[in-house]
N, C-alpha and C positions, 0 to 999 in steps of 0.2 A: 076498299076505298072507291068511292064512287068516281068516276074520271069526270073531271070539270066543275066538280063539286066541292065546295071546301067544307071538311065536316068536322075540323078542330084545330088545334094551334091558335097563332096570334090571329087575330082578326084582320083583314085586308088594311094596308095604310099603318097599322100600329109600328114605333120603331123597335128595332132588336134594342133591347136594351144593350149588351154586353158587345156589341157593334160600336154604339156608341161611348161607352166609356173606353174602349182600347182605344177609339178617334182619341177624345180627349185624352187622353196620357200619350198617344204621339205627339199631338201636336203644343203640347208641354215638353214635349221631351225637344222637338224640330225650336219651340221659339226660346227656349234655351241656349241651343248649339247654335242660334241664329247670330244671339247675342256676345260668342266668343271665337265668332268664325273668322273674322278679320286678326285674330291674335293666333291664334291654330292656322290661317295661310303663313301669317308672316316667318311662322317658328320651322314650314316647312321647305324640303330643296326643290329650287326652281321648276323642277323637271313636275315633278307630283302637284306643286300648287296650279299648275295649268295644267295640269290630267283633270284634276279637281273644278278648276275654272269652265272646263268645256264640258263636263260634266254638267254644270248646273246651269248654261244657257240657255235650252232648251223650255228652262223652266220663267225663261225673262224674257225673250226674245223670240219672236212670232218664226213660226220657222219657212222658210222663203222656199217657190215650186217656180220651176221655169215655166212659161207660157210659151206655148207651141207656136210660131207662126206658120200659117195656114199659106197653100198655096198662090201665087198671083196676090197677095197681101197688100198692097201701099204698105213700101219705107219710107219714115221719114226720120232723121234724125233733129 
């Protein structure tokens, strides 16, 4: 095989077929369980519905970095 040369397979840009059809059958399978997730918290004990809860924050909520102040800085509150 030539290095830096593409000299067979899918063409550059073409999508994996079989890439996408597993996407699709998760994300059939994710807006299913999306549609019964408020009934599966409710059925579970406190302790595990908020293992669960923090669990999926991450995925709604921008996640927050402290900013450094710099020496001799202006405070002001």
């Amino acid at each position: 095989m030539a290095i830096g040369i593409k000299t067979g397979g899918r063409q550059r840009g073409t999508p994996n077929l079989i890439t996408q059809e597993i996407r699709a059958i998760i994300k059939n399978i994710i807006a299913n369980e999306l549609e019964q997730l408020q009934t599966t918290l409710k059925d579970m004990d406190p302790d595990k519905r908020l293992e669960v809860i923090i669990k999926l924050l991450p995925y709604v909520l921008p996640k927050v970095e402290p900013v450094p102040m710099e020496k001799n800085e202006p405070y002001t509150i």
